[in-house]
N, C-alpha and C positions, 0 to 999 in steps of 0.2 A: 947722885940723882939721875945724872943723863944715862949711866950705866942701869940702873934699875929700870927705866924707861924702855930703854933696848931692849933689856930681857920679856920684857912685859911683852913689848911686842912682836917678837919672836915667837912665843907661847900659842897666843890668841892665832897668829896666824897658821902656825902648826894646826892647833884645833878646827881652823874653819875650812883648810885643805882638807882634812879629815873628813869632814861633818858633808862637806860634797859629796867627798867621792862615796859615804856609806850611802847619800840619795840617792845617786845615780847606779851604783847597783840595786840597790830597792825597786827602780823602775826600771832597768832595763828586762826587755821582752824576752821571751825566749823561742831560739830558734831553733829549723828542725833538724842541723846536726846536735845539736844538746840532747843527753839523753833522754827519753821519757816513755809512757807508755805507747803512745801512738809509733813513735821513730822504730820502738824493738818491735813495735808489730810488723810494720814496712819490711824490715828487715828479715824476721823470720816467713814472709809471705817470699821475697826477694828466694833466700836459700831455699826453698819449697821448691818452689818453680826450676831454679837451678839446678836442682837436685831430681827435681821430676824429670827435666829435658837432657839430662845427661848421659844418660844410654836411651834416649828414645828414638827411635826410627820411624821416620813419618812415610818412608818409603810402604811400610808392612801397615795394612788394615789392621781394626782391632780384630782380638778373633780369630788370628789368623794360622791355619792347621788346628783348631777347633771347632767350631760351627762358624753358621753364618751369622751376618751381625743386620739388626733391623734399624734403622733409619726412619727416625716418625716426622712429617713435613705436615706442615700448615702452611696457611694463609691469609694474611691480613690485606683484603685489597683495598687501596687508598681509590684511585679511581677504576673507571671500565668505558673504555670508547676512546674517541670517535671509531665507529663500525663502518668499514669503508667496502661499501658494496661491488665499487670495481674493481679493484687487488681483490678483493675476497679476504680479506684481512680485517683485525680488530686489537684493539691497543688496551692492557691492564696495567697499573701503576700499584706494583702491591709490596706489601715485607712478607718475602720469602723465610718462612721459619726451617732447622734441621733439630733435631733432639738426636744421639744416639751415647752409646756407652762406653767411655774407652778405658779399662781397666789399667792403663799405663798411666794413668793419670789421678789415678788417687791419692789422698793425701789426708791429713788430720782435721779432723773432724771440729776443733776450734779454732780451726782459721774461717770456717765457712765457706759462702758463698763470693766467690770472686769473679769481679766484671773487668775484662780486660778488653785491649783494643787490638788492629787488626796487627800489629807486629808480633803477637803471640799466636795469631790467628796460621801465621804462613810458615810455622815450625811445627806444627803439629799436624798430621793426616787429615785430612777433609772427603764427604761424597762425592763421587764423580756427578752428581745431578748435571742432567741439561733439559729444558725444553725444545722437545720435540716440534717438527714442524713448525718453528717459529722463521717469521722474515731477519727478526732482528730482537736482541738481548743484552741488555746494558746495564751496568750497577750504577749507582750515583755516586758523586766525588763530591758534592760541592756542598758545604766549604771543606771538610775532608769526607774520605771514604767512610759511607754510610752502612756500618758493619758494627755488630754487637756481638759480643763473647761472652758469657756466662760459664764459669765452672764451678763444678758441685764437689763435693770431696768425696762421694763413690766415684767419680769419675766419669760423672755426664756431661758431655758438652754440648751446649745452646746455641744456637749460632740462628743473626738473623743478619737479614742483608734486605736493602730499599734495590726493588730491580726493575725494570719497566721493559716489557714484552709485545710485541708484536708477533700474534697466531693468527695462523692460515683458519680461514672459516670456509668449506666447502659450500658454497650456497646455491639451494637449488631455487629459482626464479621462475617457477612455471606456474606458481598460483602467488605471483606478485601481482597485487599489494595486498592479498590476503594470506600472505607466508612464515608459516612459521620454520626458524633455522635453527640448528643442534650447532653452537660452536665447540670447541673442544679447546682444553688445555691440558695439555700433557707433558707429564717429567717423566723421564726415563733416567734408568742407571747407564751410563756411556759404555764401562770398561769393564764390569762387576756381574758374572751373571749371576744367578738366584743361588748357585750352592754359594756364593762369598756375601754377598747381599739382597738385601730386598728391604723396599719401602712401603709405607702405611701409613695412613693419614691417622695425623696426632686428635686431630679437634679438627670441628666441620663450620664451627657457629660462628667463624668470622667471614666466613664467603657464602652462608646461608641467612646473612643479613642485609644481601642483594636482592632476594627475591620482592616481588613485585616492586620494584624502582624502573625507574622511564630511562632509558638513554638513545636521547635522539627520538629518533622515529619508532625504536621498538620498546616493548615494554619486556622486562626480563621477568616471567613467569616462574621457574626451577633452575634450582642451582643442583646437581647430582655430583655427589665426588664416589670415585670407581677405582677398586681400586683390582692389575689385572695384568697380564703377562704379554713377554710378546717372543716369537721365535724364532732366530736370524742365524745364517749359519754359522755364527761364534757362539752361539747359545741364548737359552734362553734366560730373557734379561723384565727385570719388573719395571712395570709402571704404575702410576694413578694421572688418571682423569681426572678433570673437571667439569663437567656438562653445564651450557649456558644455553638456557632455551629460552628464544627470541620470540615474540609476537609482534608483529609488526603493526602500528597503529593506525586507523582508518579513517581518523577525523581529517586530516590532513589532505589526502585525496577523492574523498567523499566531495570535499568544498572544488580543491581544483582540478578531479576530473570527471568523476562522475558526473556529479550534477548538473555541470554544463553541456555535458554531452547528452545527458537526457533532456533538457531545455531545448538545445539545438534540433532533435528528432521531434518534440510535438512542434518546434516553432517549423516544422517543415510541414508538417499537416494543417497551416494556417491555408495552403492556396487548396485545399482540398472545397475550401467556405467563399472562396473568391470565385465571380461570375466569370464562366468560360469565357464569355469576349474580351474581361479584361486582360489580354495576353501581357503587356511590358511587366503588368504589377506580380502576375503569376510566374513568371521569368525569373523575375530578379530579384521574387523572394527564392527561389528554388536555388539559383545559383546560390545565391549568398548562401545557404545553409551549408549548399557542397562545401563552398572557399572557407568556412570558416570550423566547416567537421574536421578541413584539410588540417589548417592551420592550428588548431585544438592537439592533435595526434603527432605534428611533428615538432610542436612546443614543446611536449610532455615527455616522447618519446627522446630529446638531445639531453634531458638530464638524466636519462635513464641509464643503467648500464647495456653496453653491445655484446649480451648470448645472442645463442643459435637458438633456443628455445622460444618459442610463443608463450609469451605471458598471458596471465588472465586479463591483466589491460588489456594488450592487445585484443584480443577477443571482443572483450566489451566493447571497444571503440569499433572493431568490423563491424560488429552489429549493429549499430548507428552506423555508421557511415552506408552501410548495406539498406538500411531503410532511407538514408538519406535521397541518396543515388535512385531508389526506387520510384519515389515521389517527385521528383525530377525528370523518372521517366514518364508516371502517368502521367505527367502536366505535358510534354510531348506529344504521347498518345492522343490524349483529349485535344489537343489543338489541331493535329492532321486528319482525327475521324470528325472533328468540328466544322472542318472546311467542305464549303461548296464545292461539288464538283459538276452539275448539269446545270444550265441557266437556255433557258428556251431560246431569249433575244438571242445570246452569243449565236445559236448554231444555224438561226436563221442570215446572221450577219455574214459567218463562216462560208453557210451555202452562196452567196449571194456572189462573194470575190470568188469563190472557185467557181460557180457558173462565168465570171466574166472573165478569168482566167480561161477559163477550157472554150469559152465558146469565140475565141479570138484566131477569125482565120490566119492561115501563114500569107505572109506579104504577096500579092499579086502583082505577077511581070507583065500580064496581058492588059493591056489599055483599050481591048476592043469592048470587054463589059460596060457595059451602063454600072454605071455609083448608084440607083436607085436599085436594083435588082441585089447587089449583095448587101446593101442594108437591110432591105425586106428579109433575107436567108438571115442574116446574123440575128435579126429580132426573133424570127423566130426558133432558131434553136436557143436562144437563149431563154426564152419563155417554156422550153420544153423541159429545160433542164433544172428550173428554178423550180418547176413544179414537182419534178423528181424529186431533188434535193431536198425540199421542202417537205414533201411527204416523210423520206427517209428519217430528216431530222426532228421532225414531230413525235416520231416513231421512238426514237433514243432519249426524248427528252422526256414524253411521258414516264420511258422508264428508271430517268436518271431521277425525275422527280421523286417516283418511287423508292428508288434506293434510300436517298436522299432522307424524306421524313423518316426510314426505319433505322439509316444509321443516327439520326438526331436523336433518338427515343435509346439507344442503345448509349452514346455519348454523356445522356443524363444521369444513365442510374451509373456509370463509372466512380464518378465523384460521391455518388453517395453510399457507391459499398466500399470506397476507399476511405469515409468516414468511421467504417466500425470496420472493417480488416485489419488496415494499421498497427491504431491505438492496442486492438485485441491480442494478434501474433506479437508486437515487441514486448506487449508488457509479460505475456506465458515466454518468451525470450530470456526474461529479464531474470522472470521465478527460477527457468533450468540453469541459467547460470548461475546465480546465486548457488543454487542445489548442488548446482557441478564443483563450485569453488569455495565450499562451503570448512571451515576450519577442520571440521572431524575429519575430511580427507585429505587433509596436509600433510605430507610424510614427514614422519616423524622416524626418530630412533630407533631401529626394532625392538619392538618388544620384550621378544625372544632372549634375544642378547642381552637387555637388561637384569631379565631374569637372571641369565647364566652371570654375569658379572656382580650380581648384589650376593647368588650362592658363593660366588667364590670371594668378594669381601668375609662375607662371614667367615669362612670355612681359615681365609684368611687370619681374622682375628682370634678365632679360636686358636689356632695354633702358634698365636704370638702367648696368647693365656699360657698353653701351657710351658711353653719353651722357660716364658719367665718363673713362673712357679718351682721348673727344672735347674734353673739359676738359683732361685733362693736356696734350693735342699739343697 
């Protein structure tokens, strides 16, 4: 009995080790060294590539001792600004796109499309691209290097990259703050002239969905992409443009400088209405206009940038300040042709001390004269001389009187043709500048050269049409 007992459970427990272990393979997962369909695809992607890069030389362009190879670039701008008007510089945060074709790099047709990262990226040949006239050119790392690979199995490779650009903007400031400015961004081929390469814009619709957007103070009106050569004595080498035309916006200084400065100029034609005698009130409105046109122009003027150029500000603010300073002189004027200058009493007073002045004999050393006898002598020439005097001065005052009423009568109408001269010259002032600095004569991009560069995109494109076409046959 104890023997059958054993056996029994020896069995049972045989079975239920069993009976485990067949659940525990039942569930276990499977990983990706285990065969399967995904691992053999890994794997034959793997030997592709190895097999692709195995005689490849990244040193040689595609292309190379056969034609030239074209290079198609885009652009995806993420941002655009800040426009920093004293460097003359301006900052784009964009994915720099490349397309071109590298026949060493083909491969089977059901493997597809493969996105690889940037270690695949620095084994295979790349375009020399750089940006032109740029301060400064950066790729982003963070949290790793922001770089995309795409390859195709005719052997095109995609390449985009997140870069952030600092270009030179030449800007002309002589019809600021009504100016508009052409910035430029430009890729050049560095090393490659045109018989080895040349580039061409892929697609235009992601930096042409900048137009009319605000950045900062300007409003970005046209985006123009160019595409156009250039000739340097290694040769000549291709580029494309980007044309970013800037309008600079006017609500902004309408509020803080125009306006004020035209307030300032009529509030200066207030003492034109104020009574000549009142001098301190007419004073010291007149100054304050000056001190405060002063202090308007060199507020404005410390956020401004330091050219050599006279701006249209500039301008506008002379001219207020020039009518300022004017008004300030007539209130002068009027105050010194306002003033008396003949008064009858004074000149009788005048004659009166210079008779007793002049008729004062020199000290006598003779004591034999009588004191009554030279009193009698001094009265009377002093009575002869008051009566001179007095004629004389009769004589200057009736004509001083005269001058007198003519220059008053002339003093009056000052202020009241300085009521309609004024307001009349600044405001036909106001219409020529406007005229002068009016947006249609903002220089802009020539023309001319536009023309020549959109011929030569075309002319461009055509002949990418047919090269490819010359490919396919």
């Amino acid at each position: 009995m104890i023997r059958w007992l054993l056996f029994t459970s020896c069995i049972l427990r045989t079975w239920t080790t069993e009976y485990n272990n067949l659940q525990n393979e039942t569930q276990k997962p499977s990983y990706p060294h285990e065969a399967s369909p995904i691992n053999s695809h890994s794997k034959n992607v793997s030997l592709m590539l190895n097999h692709v890069l195995l005689d490849y030389d990244k040193r040689l362009r595609p292309f190379f001792g056969e034609t030239f190879l074209i290079v198609n670039v885009s652009m995806d701008i993420h941002n655009f600004g800040p426009i920093d008007e004293v460097d003359k510089k301006f900052r784009i945060d964009m994915a720099f796109r490349q397309y071109w074709i590298d026949p060493r790099l083909e491969y089977n047709e059901e493997l597809g499309e493969l996105i690889l990262n940037e270690a695949f990226i620095s084994q295979i040949w790349q375009p020399d691209t750089y940006f032109r006239d740029s301060y400064e050119a950066t790729k982003h790392k963070v949290m790793n290097p922001n770089v995309l690979l795409h390859l195709y199995p005719n052997g095109t490779v995609f390449m985009s990259s997140r870069i952030t650009v600092y270009s030179k903007c030449n800007m002309d400031l002589t019809y600021f703050p009504r100016d508009k400015q052409q910035c430029p961004l430009i890729v050049e081929t560095y090393g490659y002239p045109t018989k080895d390469l040349r580039l061409n814009w892929a697609e235009t619709s992601d930096m042409k969905k900048w137009e009319n957007k605000i950045v900062g103070q300007f409003h970005i009106s046209t985006v123009m992409s160019v595409v156009d050569q250039t000739s340097l004595k290694t040769g000549t080498f291709s580029l494309l443009k980007v044309m970013f035309t800037l309008e600079r916006s006017l609500q902004l200084f309408i509020v803080q400088t125009y306006l004020p400065a035209t307030l300032i100029v009529i509030l200066s034609w207030v003492s034109f209405f104020v009574n000549r005698a009142a001098v301190p009130a007419r004073a010291s409105l007149a100054v304050t206009t000056v001190l405060t046109m002063m202090t308007l122009m060199a507020g404005t003027n410390s956020s401004l940038p330091k050219v050599s150029v006279i701006k249209a500000l500039d301008v506008y603010f002379g001219i207020c300040f020039v009518y300022v300073v004017c008004a300030l002189v007539e209130f002068a004027i009027v105050c010194y042709l306002n003033k008396p200058r003949f008064k009858p009493e004074d000149n009788e007073l005048k004659a009166v001390r210079i008779v007793k002045i002049r008729a004062k004999p020199p000290p006598s050393t003779s004591e034999e004269k009588p004191k009554m006898s030279r009193r009698a002598s001094i009265k009377n020439s002093m009575s002869l001389r008051y009566k001179k005097f007095k004629k004389i001065s009769k004589r200057h005052s009736e004509r001083g009187v005269e001058i007198q009423k003519q220059i008053k009568v002339d003093v009056s109408k000052i202020d009241l043709y300085s009521r309609i001269i004024f307001p009349v010259t600044f405001f036909v002032c106001v219409i020529t500048y406007y005229n002068a600095y009016s947006n249609d004569q903002v220089n802009m991009f020539d023309m001319d050269a536009l023309n020549k560069l959109d011929k030569l995109n075309n002319f461009n494109s055509m002949m990418k049409n047919i090269e490819n076409q010359a490919r396919l046959t």
